[in-house]
C-alpha positions in Angstrom: 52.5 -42.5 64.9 53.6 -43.0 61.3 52.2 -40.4 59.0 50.7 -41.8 55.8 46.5 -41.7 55.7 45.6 -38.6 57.5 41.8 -39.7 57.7 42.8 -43.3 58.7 44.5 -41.5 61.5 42.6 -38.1 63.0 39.9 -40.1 64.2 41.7 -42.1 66.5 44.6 -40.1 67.6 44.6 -36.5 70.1 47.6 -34.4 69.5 49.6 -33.5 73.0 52.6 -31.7 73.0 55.7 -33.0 73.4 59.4 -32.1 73.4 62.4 -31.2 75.2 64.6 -27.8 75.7 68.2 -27.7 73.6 67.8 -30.9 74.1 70.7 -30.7 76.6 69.3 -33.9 78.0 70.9 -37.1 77.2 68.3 -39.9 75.9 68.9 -43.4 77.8 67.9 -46.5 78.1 69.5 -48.4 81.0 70.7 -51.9 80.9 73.5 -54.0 79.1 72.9 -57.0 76.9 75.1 -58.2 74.5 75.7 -57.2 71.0 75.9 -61.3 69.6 71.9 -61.9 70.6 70.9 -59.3 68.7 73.3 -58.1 65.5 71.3 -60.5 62.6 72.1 -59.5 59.1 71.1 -61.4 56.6 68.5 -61.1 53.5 65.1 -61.4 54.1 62.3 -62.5 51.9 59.0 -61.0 51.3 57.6 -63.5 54.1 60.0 -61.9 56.5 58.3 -58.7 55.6 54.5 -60.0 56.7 53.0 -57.9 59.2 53.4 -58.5 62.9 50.8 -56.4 64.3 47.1 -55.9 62.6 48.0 -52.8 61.1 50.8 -51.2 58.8 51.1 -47.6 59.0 53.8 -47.1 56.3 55.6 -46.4 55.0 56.1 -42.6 55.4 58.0 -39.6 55.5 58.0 -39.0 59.3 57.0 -40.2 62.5 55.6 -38.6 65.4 54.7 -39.7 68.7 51.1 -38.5 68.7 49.1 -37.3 66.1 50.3 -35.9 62.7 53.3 -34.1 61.7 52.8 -30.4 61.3 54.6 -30.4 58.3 52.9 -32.4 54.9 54.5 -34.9 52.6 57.1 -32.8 50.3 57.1 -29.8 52.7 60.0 -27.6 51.3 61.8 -26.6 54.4 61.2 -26.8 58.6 59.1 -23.7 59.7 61.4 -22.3 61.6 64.5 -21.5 59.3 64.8 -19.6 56.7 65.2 -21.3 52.9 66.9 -18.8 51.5 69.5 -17.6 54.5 73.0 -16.5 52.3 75.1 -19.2 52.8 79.1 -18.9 53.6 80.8 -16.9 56.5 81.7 -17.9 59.9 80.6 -18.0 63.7 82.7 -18.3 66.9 80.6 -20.0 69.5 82.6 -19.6 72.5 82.5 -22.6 76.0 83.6 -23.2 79.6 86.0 -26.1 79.7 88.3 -28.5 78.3 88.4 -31.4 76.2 90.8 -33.9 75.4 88.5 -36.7 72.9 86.4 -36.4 69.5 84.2 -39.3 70.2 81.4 -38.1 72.0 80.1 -41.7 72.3 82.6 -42.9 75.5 82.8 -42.7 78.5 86.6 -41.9 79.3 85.4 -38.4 77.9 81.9 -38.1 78.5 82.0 -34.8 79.8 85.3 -33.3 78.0 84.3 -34.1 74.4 85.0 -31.2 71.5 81.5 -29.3 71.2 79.6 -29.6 68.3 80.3 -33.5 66.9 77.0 -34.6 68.2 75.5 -31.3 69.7 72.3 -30.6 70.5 72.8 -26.4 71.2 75.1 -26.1 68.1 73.8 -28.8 65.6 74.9 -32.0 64.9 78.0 -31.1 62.9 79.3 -33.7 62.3 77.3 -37.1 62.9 73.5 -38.0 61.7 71.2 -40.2 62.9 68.4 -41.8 60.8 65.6 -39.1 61.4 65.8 -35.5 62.3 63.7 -34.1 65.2 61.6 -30.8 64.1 62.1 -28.2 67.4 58.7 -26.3 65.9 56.5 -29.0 66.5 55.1 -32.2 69.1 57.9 -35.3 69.1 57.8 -35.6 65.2 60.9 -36.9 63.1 61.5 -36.2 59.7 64.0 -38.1 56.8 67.2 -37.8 56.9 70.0 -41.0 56.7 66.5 -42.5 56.2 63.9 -40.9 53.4 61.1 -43.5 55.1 60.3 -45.1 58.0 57.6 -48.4 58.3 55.7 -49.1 61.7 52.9 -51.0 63.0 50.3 -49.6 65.2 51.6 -51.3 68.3 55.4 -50.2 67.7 56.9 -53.9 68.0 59.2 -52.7 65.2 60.2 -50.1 62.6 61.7 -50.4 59.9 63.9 -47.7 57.6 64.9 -47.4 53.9 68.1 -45.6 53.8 68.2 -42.2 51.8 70.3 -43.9 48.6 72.3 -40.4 48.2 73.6 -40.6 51.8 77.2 -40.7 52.0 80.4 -41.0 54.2 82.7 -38.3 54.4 84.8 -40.7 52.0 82.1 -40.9 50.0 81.6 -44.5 50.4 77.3 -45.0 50.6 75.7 -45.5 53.9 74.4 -49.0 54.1 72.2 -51.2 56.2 75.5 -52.5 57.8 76.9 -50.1 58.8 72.8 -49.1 60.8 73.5 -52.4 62.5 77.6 -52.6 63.3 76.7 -48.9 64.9 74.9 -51.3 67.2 76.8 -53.9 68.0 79.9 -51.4 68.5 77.9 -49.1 70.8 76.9 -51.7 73.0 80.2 -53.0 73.4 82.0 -49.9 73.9 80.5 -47.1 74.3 78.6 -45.4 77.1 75.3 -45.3 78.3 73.1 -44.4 77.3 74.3 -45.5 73.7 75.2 -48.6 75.1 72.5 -50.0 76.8 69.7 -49.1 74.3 70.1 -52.8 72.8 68.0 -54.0 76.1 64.8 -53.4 74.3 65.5 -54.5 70.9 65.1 -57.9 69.8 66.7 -58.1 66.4 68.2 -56.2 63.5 68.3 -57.5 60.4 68.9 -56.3 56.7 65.6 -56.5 55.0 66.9 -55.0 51.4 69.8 -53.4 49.7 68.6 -50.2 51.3 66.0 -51.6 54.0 67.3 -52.3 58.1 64.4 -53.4 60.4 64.3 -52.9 64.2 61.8 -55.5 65.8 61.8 -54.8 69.6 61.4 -57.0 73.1 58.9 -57.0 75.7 61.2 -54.4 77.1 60.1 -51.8 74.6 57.8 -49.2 74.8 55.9 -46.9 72.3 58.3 -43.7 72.6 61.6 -46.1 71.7 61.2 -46.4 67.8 61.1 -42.6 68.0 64.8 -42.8 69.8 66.4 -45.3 67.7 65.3 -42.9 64.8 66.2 -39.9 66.0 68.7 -40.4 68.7 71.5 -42.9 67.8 74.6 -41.6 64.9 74.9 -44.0 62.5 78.4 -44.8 62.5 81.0 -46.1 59.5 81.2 -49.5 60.1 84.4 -49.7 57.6 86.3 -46.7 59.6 86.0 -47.6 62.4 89.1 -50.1 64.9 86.6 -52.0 67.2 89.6 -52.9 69.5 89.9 -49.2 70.4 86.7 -47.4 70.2 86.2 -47.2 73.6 90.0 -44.7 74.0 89.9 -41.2 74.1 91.2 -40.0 70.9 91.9 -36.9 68.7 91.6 -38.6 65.4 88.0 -37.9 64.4 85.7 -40.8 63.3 84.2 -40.6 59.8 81.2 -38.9 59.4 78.4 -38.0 57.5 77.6 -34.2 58.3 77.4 -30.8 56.3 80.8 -30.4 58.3 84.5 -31.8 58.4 87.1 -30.8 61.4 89.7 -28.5 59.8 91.7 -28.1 62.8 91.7 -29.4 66.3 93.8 -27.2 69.2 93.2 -29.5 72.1 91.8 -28.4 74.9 91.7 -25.0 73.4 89.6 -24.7 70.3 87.9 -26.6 67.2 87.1 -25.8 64.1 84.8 -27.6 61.4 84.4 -26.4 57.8 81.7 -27.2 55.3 82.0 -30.2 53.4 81.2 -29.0 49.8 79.9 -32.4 48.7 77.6 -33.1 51.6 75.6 -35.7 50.4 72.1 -33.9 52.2 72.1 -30.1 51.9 69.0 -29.8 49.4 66.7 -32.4 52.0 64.5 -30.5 53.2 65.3 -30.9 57.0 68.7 -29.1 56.1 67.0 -26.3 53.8 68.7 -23.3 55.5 70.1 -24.7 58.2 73.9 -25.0 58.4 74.7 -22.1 56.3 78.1 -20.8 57.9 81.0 -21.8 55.7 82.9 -22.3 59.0 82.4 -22.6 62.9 84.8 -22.6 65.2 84.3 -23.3 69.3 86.5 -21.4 71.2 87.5 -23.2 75.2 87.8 -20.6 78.2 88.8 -21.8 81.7 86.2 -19.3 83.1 83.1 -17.8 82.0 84.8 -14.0 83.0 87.0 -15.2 80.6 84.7 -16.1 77.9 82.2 -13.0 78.2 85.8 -10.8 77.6 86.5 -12.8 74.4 83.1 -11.6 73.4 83.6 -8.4 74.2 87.0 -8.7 72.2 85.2 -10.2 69.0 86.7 -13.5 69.7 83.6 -14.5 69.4 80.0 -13.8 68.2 77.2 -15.0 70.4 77.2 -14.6 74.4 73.9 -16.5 76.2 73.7 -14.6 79.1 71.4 -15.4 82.2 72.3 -13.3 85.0 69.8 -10.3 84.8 71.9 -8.4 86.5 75.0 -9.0 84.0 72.2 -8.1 81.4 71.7 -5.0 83.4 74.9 -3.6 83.8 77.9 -5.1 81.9 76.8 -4.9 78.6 77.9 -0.8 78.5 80.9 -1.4 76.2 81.4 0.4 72.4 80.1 -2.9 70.4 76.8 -2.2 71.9 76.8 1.6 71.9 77.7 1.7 68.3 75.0 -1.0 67.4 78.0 -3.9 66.4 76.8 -5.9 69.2 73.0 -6.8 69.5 70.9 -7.5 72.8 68.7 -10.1 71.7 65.1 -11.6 73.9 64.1 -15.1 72.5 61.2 -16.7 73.7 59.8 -20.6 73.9 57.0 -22.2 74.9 58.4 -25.2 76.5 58.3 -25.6 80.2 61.2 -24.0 82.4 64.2 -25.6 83.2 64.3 -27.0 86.7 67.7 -25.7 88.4 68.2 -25.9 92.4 70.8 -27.1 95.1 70.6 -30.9 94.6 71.0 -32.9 97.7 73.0 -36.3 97.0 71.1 -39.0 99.2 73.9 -41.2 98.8 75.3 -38.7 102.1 73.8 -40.2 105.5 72.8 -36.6 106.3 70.4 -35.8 103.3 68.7 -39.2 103.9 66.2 -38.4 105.8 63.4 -36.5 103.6 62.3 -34.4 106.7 65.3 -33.0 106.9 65.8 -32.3 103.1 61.9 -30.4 103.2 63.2 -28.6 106.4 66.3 -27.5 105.1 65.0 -26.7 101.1 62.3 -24.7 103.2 65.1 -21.7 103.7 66.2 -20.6 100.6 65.6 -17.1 100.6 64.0 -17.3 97.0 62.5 -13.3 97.5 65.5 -11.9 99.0 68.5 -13.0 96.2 66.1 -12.2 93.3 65.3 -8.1 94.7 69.1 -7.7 95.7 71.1 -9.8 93.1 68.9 -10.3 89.9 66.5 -6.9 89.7 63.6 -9.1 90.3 63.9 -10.6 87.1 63.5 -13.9 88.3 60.5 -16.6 88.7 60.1 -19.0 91.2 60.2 -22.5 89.8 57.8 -24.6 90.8 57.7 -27.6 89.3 59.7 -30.0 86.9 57.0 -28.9 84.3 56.7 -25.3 85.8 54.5 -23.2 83.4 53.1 -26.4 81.1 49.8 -28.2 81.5 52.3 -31.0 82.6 52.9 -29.5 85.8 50.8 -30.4 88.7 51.1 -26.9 90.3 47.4 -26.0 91.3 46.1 -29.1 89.7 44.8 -31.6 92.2 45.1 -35.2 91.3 42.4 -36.2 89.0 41.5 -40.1 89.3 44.0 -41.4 86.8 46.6 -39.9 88.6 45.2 -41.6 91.8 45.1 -44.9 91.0 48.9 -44.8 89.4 50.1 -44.0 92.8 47.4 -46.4 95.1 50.0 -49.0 95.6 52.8 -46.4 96.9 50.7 -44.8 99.9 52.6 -41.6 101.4 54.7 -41.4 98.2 52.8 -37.7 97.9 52.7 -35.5 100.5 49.0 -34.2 101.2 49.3 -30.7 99.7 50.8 -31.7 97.0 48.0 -34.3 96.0 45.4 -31.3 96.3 47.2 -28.9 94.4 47.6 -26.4 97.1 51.4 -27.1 98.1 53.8 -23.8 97.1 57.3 -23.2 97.8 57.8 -20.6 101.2 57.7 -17.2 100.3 59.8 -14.8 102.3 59.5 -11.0 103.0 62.1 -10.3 101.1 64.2 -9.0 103.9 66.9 -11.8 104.6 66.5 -14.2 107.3 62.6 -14.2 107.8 62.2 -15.5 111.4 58.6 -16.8 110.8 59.9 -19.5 108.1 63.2 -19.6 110.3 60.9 -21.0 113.0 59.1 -23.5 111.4 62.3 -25.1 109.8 63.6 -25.6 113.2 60.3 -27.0 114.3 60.5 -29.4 111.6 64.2 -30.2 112.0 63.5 -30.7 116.1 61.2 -33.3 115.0 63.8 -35.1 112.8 66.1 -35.1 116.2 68.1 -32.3 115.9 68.8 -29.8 118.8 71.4 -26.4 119.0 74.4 -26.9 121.3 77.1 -24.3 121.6 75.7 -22.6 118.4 75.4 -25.5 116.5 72.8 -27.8 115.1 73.4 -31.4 116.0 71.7 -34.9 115.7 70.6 -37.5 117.9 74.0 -38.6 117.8 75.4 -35.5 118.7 77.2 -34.7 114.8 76.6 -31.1 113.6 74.5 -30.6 110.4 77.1 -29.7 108.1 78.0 -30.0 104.7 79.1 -28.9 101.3 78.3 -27.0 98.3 80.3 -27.9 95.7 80.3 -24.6 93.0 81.5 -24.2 89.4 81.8 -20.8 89.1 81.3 -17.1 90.5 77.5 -16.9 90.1 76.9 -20.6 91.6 78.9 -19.1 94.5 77.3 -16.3 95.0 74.1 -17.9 95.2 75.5 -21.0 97.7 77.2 -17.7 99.7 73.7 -16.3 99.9 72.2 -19.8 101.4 75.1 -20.4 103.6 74.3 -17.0 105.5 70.6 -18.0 105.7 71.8 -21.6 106.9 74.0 -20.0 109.4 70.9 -18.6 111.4 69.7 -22.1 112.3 73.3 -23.4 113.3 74.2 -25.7 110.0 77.3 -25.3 108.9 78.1 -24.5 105.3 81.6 -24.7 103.2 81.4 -23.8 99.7 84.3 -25.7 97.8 84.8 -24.1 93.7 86.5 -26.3 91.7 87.7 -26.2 87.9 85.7 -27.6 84.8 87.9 -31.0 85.3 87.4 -31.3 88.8 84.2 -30.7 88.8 83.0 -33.1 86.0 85.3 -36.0 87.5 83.6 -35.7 91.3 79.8 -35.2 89.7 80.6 -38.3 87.6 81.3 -40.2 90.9 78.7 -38.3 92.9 81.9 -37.2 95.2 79.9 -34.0 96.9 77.2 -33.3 99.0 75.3 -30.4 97.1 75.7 -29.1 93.9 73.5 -26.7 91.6 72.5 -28.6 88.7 69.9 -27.8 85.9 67.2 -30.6 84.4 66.0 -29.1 81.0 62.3 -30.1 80.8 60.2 -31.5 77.9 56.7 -31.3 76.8 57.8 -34.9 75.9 59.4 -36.4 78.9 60.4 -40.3 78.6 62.7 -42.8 78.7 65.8 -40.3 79.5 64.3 -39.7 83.0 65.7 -43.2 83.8 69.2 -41.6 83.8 68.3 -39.1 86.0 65.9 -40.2 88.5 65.6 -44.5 88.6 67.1 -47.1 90.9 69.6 -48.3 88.1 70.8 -44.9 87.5 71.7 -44.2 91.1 75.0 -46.5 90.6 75.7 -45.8 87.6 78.8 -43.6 87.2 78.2 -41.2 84.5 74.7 -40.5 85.5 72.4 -37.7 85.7 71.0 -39.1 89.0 72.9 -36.4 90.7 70.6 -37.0 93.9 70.9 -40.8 94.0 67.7 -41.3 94.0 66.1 -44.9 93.8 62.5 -45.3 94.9 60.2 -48.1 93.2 57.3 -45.8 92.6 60.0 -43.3 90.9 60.8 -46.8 87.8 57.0 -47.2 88.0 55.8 -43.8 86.9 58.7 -43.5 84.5 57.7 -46.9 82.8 53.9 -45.5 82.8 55.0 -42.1 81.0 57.0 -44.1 78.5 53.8 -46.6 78.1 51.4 -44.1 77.7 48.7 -44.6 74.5 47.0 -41.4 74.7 47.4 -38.1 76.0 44.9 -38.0 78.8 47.1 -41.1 80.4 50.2 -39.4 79.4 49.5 -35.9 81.3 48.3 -38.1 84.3 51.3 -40.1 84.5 53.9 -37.1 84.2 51.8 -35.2 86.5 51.9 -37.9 89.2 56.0 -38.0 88.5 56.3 -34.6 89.3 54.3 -34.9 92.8 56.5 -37.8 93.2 59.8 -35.7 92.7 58.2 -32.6 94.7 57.4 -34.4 97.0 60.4 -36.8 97.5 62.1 -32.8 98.1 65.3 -33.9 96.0 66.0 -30.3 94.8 65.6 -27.0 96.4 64.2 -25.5 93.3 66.2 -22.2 92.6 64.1 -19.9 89.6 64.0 -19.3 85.8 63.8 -16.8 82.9 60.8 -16.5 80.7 62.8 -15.2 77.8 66.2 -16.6 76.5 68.9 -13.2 76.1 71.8 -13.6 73.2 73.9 -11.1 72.4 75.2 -11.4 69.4 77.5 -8.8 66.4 75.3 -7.3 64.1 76.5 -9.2 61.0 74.4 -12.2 61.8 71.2 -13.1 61.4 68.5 -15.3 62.6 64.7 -16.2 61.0 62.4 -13.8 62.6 60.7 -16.8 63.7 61.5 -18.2 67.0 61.0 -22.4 67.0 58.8 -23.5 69.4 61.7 -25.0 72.0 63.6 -21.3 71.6 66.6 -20.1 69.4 68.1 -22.6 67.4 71.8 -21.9 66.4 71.9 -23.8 63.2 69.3 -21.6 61.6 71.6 -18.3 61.9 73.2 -16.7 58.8 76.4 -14.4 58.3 74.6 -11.2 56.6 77.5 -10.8 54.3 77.8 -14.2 53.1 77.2 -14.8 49.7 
């Protein structure tokens, strides 16, 4: 809701929270439609500019989903950075991988882009988009390309006035054309979910020398204004060669960040520098943020690899989430002589959901039975006391640990009557609130759960012959685990040895960073360990990962290849929601929906985020509300 009468608006709205972790998640809208029925530029009148809804609620300083922002009109700086870190130095982040493109908008190089371009762990280096999202805070967006924002009550449109000091790297100004050739280019070439977010809007049209307006479709919903503001670059409408946007290439686009690439080392490194005439460092959004002089991202074929370059100094920060690796390997000098700092972070947003995914798409995972029978023996109890110190929680939801879980919540009646038309869609226990994940004794191979899984997979046909589990049609359950790296295998070894009890048969195939990104884009596998960061503000990007479109899509995040109808209803529902009552209900009755559909065998999570990190950075002693957040560190000896 746009902020600009805070009396006119308390009494009517109820502040929820709502966000998402890193933000690792790619926001999507899914759905083509071309970029000549909706590009209109052209100058519009003040009878252009009537209202189309009862109610203006702008124009303002920043938007929020629900409620008010946290933050008042001429706030000096986001709450959780510091206004006067020393600027100048340099970090080393440090990645697994490859890359090969700088235009993290295609999808010839969705996956093997250079880091920190468009970033949500690092910063957005390089590109901007209208608004900038505050991580301290419910979904609110603050100025940034745009210093306002102008919406109606009902959301049919929004409208931006452009910050008149934003530039290109060039220096040539941002404009409202270059707002609306972003557009037209992006649906035309680029990938989803850049390229299909011109489904829901009806026009674009330049409404002043600084003005663009956004009026939307029937398609639209109330979270989308809040996407196109704070989710799409803006892109340089005179810089960039239409024909060939959609190749991989190593010749950067121009931008409009605090940084410029100083030197590209493809495949191997990157390295941006600070721009010293970036057109936004004393906006507020930006007010200690971005204060390195330089950052570099360093490429490592192997996270071994990559945790020795720390060691080494190559580089400066090392997220580590193995408890045991916490444990044990950090016993070297840099850490005995204080250089190199063990850091605990902590968030309040809900836990990342990370399992063994089954891909539906295979004949043998179609069958849910045999999915909940199979999920049912993952010795949770046993890898967490022997591999991870007990360090470990359970995950048990998709909102584990937020009051958008459904975990010991039974349905209320909202929640109910969303899922009346999809009978059996939620599995009894679920609906109650009582259902939880098998717990083991903790010894390996607990016969009593052992039991029952065969019991359930007897049921779905299966018999043993000769050692084996087989079908009706006398096939073996087999199948396999496609792996990453050493501590996905170790996990999938753990399951394979458990799965071996009840005669399935397990290969566990490890493949490199290329490999593995070009089968998951063309959901070549069985079973793979993926992660779905979750958000007190869950929307429209859970199209990519969990809707009927989405399961054919290559590039998706439907990893399971999921496509049920009540899975697009509930997700149009969350994105619908007016209030926060119908919103908790709706997300709520997704995640019974997703529990109980038994996609995932949910694996566990840390309550705390570790970083270790040299001693000659720093970080605000205030942690943001979604966790660390790189671009608020310093280099203590900077100027």
């Amino acid at each position: 809701m746009l902020h600009t009468d805070k009396t006119r608006l308390s009494s009517r709205l109820v502040s929820w929270n709502v966000f998402m972790r890193f933000g690792l998640i790619t926001l999507l809208i899914v759905g083509l439609f071309s970029a000549s029925a909706f590009a209109q530029t052209a100058e519009a009148t003040q009878d252009t500019q009537v209202l189309e809804s009862a109610e203006n609620l702008g124009p303002g300083y920043a938007i929020s989903m629900y409620g008010e922002p946290a933050l008042p009109e001429g706030f000096s700086h986001l709450s959780y950075a510091n206004p006067n870190a020393p600027k100048g130095g340099a970090i080393a982040y440090g990645v697994v991988g490859s890359f090969d493109n700088v235009n993290p908008f295609i999808l010839k190089s969705m996956r093997s882009t250079a880091r920190g371009l468009w970033d949500p762990e690092f910063g957005h280096l390089y590109f901007q988009s209208l608004m900038m999202r505050s991580q301290d805070e419910p979904f609110t967006l603050y100025g940034l390309l745009a210093e306002k924002a102008e919406m109606p009550e009902d959301r049919s449109w929004i409208e931006f006035t452009l910050n008149p000091n934003a530039k290109w790297h060039d220096g040539m100004p941002i404009t409202p054309e270059d707002v609306i050739y972003t557009y037209d280019v992006l649906t035309e070439k680029a990938r989803p979910p850049f390229s299909t977010r011109t489904k829901r809007i009806k026009s674009i049209e330049k409404t002043g020398d600084l003005k663009v307006k956004f009026t939307f479709n029937e398609d639209s919903n109330r979270e989308f204004p809040l996407i196109i503001a704070g989710f799409t670059p803006v892109l340089p409408k005179h810089a960039i060669e239409r024909e060939t946007f959609e190749n991989s290439t190593l010749t950067p686009i121009i931008g409009s960040g605090p940084y410029k690439i100083s030197s590209i080392e493809v495949g191997k490194q990157i390295k941006f520098e600070k721009d010293p005439n970036y057109w936004g460092k004393d906006l507020p959004v930006m007010k200690g943020l971005f204060n390195f002089d330089n950052v570099t991202i360093e490429y490592f074929r192997q996270q071994n690899t990559l945790f020795e370059a720390f060691k080494k100094g190559i580089i400066d920060v090392f997220a580590e989430g193995d408890p045991a690796k916490w444990q044990r390997n950090y016993d070297f000098e840099s850490v005995a002589n204080g250089d190199v700092i063990k850091g605990e972070f902590t968030s309040d947003d809900p836990a990342t959901m990370s399992g063994f995914v089954f891909n539906t798409r295979r004949p043998i995972f179609e069958d849910k039975a045999v999915r909940q029978a199979i999920a049912m023996t993952f010795d949770f109890e046993t890898v967490n006391k022997n591999l991870f110190f007990g360090a470990y929680t359970r995950t048990q939801s998709f909102w584990h640990g937020s009051d958008l879980s459904s975990i010991s919540k039974p349905a209320n009646e909202i929640e109910k009557q969303l899922l009346a038309d999809f009978p059996g869609a939620v599995q009894a226990d679920i609906m109650d609130g009582t259902w939880r994940l098998p717990v083991t004794d903790a010894r390996g191979g607990d016969r009593k759960i052992l039991r029952e899984t065969f019991k359930r997979l007897q049921k779905a046909g299966y018999s043993r012959k000769d050692g084996l589990l087989v079908g009706p049609d006398g096939t073996a359950l087999s199948f396999e685990i496609m792996t990453r790296n050493l501590s996905e295998e170790k996990i999938a070894l753990s399951f394979k040895a458990t799965l071996k009890r009840l005669g399935i048969t397990v290969e566990i195939r490890s493949v490199d960073d290329a490999q593995y990104q070009q089968r998951l884009n063309t959901f070549d596998y069985d079973m793979v360990i993926a992660g779905y960061s979750a958000s007190l503000s869950p929307g429209i990007e859970q199209n990519w990962r969990w809707s009927s479109d989405a399961k054919t899509s290559e590039g998706s995040f439907n990893y399971s290849g999921t496509a049920e109808p009540v899975v697009d209803y509930l997700i149009q529902k969350i994105v619908e929601a007016k209030g926060s009552e119908e919103f908790v209900a709706a997300v709520r009755a997704f995640d019974r929906v997703l529990l109980s559909g038994h996609y995932i065998i949910p694996l566990y999570h840390l309550d705390k985020q570790w970083i270790a990190y040299r001693s000659y950075l720093g970080h605000p002693e205030k942690t943001a509300l979604y966790g660390n957040r790189f671009p608020t560190w310093w280099h203590k000896k900077a100027n």
